[in-house]
C-alpha positions in Angstrom: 0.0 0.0 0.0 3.3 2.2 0.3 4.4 4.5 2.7 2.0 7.1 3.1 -1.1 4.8 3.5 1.4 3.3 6.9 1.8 6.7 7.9 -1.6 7.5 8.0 -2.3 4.0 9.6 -0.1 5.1 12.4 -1.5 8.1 12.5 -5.5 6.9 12.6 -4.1 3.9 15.6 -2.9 7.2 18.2 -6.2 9.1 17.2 -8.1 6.0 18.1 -6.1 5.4 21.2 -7.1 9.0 21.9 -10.5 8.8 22.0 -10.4 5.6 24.0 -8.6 7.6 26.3 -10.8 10.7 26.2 -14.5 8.7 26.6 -13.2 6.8 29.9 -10.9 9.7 31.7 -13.3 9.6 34.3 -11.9 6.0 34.5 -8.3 7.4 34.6 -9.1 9.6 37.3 -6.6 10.6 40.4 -8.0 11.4 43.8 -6.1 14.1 45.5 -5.2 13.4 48.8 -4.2 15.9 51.6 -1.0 15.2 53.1 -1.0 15.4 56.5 1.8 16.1 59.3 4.2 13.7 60.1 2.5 13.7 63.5 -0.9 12.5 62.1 -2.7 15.2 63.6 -4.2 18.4 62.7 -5.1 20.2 59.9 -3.3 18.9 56.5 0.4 20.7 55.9 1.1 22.5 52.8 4.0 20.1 50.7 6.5 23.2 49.7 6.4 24.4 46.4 5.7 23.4 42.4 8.9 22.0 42.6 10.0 21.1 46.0 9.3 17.3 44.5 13.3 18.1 42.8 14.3 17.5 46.1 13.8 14.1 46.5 16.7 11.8 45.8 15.1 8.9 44.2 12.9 11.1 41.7 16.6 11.9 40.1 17.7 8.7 40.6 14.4 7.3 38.6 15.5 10.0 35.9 18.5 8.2 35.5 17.4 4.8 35.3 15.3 5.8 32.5 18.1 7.3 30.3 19.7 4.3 30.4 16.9 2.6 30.1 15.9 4.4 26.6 19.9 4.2 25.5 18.7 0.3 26.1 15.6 0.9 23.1 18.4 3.3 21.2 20.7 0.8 20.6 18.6 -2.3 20.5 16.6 -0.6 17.8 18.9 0.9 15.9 22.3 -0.7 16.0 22.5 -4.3 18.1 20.9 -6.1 15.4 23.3 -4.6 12.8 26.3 -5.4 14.9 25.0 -8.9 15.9 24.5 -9.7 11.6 28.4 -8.3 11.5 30.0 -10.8 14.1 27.6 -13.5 13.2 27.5 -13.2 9.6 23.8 -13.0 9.1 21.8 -12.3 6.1 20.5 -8.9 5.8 16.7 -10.0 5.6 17.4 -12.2 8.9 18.7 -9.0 10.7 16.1 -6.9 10.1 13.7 -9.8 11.5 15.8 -9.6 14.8 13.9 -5.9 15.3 10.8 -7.4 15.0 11.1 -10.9 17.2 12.9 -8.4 19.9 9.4 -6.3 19.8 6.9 -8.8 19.8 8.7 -11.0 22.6 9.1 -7.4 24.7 4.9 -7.3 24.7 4.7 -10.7 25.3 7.4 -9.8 28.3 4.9 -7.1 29.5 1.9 -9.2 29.8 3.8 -12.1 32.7 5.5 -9.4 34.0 2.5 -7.6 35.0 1.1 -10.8 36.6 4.5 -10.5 38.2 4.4 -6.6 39.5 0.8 -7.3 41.4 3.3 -7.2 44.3 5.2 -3.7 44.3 7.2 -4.8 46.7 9.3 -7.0 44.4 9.8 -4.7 41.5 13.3 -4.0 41.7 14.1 -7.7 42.0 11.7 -8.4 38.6 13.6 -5.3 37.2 16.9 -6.8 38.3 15.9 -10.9 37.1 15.0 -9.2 33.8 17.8 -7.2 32.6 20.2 -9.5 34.2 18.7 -12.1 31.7 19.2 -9.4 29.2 22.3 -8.5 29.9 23.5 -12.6 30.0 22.2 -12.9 26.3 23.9 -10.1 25.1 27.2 -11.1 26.1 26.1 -14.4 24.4 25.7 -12.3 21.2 29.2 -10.6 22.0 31.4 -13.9 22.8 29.6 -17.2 21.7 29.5 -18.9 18.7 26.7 -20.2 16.9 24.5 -20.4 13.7 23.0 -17.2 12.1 19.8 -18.4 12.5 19.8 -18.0 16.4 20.3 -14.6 16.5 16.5 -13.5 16.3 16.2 -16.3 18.9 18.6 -14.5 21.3 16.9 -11.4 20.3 13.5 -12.7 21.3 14.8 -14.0 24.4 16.4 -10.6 25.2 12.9 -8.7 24.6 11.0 -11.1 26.4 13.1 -10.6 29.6 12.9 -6.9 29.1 9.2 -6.9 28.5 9.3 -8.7 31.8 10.7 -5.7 33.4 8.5 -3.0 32.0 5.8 -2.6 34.4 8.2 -2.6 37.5 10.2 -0.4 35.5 6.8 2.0 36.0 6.3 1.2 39.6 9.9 2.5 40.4 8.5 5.9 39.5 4.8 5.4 40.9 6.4 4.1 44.8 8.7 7.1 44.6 6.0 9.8 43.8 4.7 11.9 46.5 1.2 12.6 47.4 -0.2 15.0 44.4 2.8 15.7 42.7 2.2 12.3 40.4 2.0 14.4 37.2 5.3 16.8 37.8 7.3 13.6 38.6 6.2 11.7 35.7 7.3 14.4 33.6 10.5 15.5 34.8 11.4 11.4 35.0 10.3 10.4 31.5 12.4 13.5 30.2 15.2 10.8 30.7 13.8 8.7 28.0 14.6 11.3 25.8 17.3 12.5 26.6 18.7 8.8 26.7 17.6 8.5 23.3 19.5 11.7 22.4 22.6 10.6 23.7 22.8 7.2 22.7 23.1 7.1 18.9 26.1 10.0 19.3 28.0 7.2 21.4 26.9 3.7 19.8 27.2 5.3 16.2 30.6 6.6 16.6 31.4 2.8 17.3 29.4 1.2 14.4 31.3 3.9 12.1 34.8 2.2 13.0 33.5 -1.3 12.9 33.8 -1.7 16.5 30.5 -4.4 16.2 31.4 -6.3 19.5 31.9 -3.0 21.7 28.5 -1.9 20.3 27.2 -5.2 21.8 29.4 -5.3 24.9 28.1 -1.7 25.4 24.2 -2.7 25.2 25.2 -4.9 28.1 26.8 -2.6 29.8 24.0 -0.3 30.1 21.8 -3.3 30.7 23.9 -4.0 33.8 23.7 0.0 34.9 20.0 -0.2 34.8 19.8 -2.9 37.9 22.1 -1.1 39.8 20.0 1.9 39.0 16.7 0.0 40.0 18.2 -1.7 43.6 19.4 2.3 44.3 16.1 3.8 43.3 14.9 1.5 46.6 17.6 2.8 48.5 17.4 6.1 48.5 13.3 6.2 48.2 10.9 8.9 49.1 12.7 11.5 50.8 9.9 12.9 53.2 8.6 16.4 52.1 6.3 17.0 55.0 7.8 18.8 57.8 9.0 16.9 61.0 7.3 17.5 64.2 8.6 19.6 66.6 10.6 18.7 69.7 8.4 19.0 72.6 
């Protein structure tokens, strides 16, 4: 049908999405809650300023997982599968099939690991089990030797333990959001996806340019292995308290 009728296609799916969106907001509706002393008692204390949410640690340190979380989707969907046809010697067509298995696998990913994040408690570990999955199969890619025909296979395996991770990946964010400041939080944390996105091809392009195919490979598990130290910290260094302490008596 060509190219414009898959633009439009596109375009139709988000304005349907929309609408969707739009005729059950009342669905998608936050209740604001008062937040009260850190006695308990009294009448419900003012939480600082627009942006006195900046001052929490693990809102910044959520910021960061996400860049590297969308240098993760940068290099994955633009250069891994390239490097991976290099040091493997696969066909062209084959390559560009990796893209695709990687996807599909990723929402199948999302779907258990949902099931999986009913308990928030355990999201940095699924976070952790499923990039350190990812990260195992990419140095696969990097230092093993096998048959071009199992490198979609590795990539499917790689976005299925990614798409595991997705939803945890979320709750990170949601566990370290204070009390009616959801929306200013969200925004200032997914600005790391872009950024990540940004940064990423100057880096991982600069090494597909020379040929360096393995570092390009050794580098999307590298990043892989940044983003479960990044989730175990997020834990660490969670919701810095905004309301004011009570006074000594």
């Amino acid at each position: 049908f060509g190219w414009r009728t898959a633009l439009a296609s596109a375009g139709a799916l988000a304005v349907v999405v929309l609408l969707v969106l739009w005729f059950n907001r009342s669905v998608l509706s936050l209740d604001v809650k008062a937040v009260q002393k850190a006695t308990g008692q009294g009448e419900p204390a003012a939480v600082g300023g627009e942006f006195e949410f900046l001052r929490i640690p693990a809102v910044w340190m959520c910021f960061g997982f996400f860049f590297f979380y969308a240098a993760v989707i940068s290099v994955v969907q633009t250069f891994a599968p390239v490097a991976a046809g290099h040091l493997h010697d696969v066909p062209l067509a084959v390559v560009a099939v990796c893209l695709t298995v990687y996807m599909v696998a990723s929402a199948a990913g999302m779907v258990l690991g949902g099931f999986l994040a009913s308990d928030p408690t355990r999201c940095e570990r699924i976070v952790g089990a499923g990039f350190g999955v990812a990260c195992a199969l990419a140095l696969m890619l990097a230092f093993a030797s096998f048959p071009p025909m199992w490198v979609p296979v590795l990539f499917g395996a790689m976005g299925f333990a990614s798409g595991i991770a997705g939803p945890s990946r979320d709750l990170l964010v949601k566990r370290s959001t204070p009390p009616n400041a959801t929306g200013r939080v969200y925004g200032v944390v997914y600005a790391g996806l872009d950024i990540g996105q940004a940064v990423a091809p100057l880096v991982f392009g600069r090494l597909m340019d020379n040929g360096q195919y393995m570092s390009v490979i050794l580098g999307l598990a590298l990043v892989q292995g940044v983003l479960i130290a990044s989730a175990f910290n997020v834990t660490r260094v969670r919701r810095t308290a905004l309301v004011p302490t009570a006074a000594s008596a």
